[in-house]
C-alpha positions in Angstrom: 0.0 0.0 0.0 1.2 3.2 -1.2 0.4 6.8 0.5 0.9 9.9 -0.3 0.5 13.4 1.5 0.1 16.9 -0.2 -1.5 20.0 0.8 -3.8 22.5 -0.7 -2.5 25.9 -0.5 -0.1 27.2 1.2 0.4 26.3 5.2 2.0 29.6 5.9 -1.0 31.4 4.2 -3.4 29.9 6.4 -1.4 30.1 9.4 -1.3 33.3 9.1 -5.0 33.7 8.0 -5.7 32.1 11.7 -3.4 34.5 13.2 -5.2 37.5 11.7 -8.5 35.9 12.4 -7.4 35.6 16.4 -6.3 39.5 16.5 -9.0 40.9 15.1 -11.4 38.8 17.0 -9.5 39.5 20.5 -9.2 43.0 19.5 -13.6 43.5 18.9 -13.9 40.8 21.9 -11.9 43.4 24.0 -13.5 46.8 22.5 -17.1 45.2 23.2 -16.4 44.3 26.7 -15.1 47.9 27.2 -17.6 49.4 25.8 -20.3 47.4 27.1 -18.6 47.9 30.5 -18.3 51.4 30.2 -22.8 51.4 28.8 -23.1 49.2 32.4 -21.4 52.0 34.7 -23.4 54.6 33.1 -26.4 53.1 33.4 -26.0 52.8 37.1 -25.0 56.2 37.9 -28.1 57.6 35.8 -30.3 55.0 37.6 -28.9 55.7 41.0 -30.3 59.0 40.5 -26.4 60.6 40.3 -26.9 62.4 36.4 -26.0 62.2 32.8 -23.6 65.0 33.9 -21.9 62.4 36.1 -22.5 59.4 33.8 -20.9 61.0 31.0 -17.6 60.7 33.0 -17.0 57.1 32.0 -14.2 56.8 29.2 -12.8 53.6 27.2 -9.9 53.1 24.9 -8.7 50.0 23.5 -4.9 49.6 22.9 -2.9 49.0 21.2 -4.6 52.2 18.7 -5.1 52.0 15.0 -4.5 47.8 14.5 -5.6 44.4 15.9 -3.8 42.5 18.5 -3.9 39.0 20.3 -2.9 41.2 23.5 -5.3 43.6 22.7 -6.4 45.5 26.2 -9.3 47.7 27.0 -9.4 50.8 29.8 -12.1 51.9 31.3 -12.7 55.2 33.6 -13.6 58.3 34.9 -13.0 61.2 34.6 -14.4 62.1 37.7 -12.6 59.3 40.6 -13.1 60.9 43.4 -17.4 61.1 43.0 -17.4 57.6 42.1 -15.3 56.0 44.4 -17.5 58.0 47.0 -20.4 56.1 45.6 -19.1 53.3 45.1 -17.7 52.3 48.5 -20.2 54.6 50.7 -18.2 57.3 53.0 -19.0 59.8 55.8 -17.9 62.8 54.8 -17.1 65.5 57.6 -15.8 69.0 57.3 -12.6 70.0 57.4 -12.5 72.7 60.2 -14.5 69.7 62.4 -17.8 71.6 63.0 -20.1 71.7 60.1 -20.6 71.0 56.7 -22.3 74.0 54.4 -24.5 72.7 52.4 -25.9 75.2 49.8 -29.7 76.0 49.3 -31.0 76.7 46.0 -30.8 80.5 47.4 -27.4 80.6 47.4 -26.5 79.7 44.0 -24.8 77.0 42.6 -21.5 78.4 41.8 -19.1 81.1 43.5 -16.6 83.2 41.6 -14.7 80.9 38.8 -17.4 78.9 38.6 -16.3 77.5 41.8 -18.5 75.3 44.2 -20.2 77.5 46.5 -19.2 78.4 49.7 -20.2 80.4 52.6 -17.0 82.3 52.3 -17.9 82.6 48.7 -21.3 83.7 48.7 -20.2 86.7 51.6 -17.4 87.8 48.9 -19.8 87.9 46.1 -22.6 89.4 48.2 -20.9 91.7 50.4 -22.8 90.5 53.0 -22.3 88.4 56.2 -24.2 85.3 56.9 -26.2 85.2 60.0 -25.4 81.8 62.1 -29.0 80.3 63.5 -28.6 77.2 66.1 -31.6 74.9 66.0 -32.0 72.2 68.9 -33.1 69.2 67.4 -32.2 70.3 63.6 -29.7 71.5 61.5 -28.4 74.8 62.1 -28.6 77.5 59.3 -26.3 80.3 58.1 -29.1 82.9 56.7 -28.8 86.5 55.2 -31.0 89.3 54.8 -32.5 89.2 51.4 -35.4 90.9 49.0 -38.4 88.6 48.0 -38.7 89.4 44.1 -42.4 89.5 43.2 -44.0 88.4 39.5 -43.7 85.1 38.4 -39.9 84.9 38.5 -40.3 84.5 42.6 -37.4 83.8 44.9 -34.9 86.7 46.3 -32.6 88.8 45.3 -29.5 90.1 47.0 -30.0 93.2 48.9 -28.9 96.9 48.4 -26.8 98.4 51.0 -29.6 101.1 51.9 -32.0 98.4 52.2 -29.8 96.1 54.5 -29.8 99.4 56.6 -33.0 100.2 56.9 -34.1 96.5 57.1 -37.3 97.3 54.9 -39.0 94.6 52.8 -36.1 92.4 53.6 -36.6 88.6 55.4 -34.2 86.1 56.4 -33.8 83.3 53.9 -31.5 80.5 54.8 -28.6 80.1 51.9 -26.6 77.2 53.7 -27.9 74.2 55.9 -25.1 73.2 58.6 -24.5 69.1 59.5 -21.9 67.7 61.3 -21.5 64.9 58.9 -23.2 63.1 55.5 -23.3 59.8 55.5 -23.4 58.5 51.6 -24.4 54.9 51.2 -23.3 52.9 48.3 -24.9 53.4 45.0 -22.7 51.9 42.7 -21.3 48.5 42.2 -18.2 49.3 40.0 -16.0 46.3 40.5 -18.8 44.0 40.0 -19.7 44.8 36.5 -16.1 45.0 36.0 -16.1 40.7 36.8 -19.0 40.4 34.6 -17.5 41.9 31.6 -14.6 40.4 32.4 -15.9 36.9 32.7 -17.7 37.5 29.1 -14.2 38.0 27.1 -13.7 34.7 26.4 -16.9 34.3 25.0 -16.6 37.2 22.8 -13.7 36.2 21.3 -15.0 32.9 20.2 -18.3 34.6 18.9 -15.9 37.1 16.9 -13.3 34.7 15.5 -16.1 32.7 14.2 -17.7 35.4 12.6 -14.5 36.2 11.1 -13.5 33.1 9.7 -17.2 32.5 8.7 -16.6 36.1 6.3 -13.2 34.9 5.1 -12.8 32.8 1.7 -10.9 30.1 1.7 -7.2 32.2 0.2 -8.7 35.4 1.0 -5.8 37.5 2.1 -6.0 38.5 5.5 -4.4 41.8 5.2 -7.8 42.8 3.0 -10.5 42.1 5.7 
């Protein structure tokens, strides 16, 4: 018995077909876990009640840039670490000084000078006013100022004029800051666990792409061209 061996094509043309099919499957494996990790973590901050402002923050990338790779990695974060990581692991946060935290009312504003968060040091600058300091037994104390009512539909208050903070006319006390000895965040987010699940899911990906790859490829198709 006589048997003889040859090939079809060449075996350095389809190894390197399979090589091409691997990077660019790892590499779409890794960019849809990124970016499907990145959909995951934005949709909890928006459901937690946090903001698109906030949820916007999430970033990916996949490297290397511009071409496919069996190594290929993805990154995924924020731009805004210290918010989430608050979140995320649930913190008491205290003031500096050790007394109270100033949290502002919507009568205060939302930014200071710079479009820097508001502070009570702040809002006197801008004002030219003082804040009054109001201790409540049972409740949280308040920093108010003397301020204008506005009338029409607009409603609210206005800052008042010198002369009018003299006289005291027309003028009531309107509290711009809240004071608490502490805020006590609980955890909203679950960052590292959606980080697992798209983790756990690359493997599958990758076989789902390289299939889909090698399904589109012709037999002698030149890898280089797909």
């Amino acid at each position: 018995m006589r048997l003889e061996l040859s090939t079809i094509g060449s075996v350095a043309g389809a190894m390197a077909q399979e090589v091409a099919a691997a990077e660019a499957a790892m590499s779409r494996a890794v960019s849809e876990a990124s970016e499907g990790l990145k959909g995951e973590l934005r949709s909890q901050i928006t459901q937690a009640g946090l903001g698109a402002r906030l949820a916007r923050t999430w970033r990916s990338r996949v490297f290397p840039d511009g071409r496919d790779s069996i190594t290929a990695a993805g990154l995924v974060w924020s731009k805004a670490p210290g918010i989430i990581q608050m979140h995320d692991l649930g913190v008491v946060i205290r003031s500096r000084s050790g007394v109270f935290l100033a949290i502002p009312t919507p009568a205060a504003g939302r930014y200071g000078d710079g479009g820097r968060r508001i502070t009570p040091g702040l809002w006197e600058r801008r004002h030219g006013q003082r804040l009054r300091f109001v201790y409540r037994r049972g409740a949280a104390s308040l920093l108010v100022a003397q301020m204008r009512a506005r009338t029409g539909q607009r409603g609210g208050f206005a800052p008042a004029s010198a002369s009018a903070l003299r006289s005291g006319r027309g003028l009531v006390s309107v509290p711009i800051f809240i004071l608490v000895p502490q805020v006590t965040l609980r955890k909203r987010l679950d960052v590292a666990g959606a980080s697992v699940r798209w983790r756990d899911r690359l493997a599958e990906l990758a076989v789902r792409r390289w299939g889909d790859g090698l399904q589109a490829a012709p037999s002698g198709s030149d890898p280089a061209r797909r």
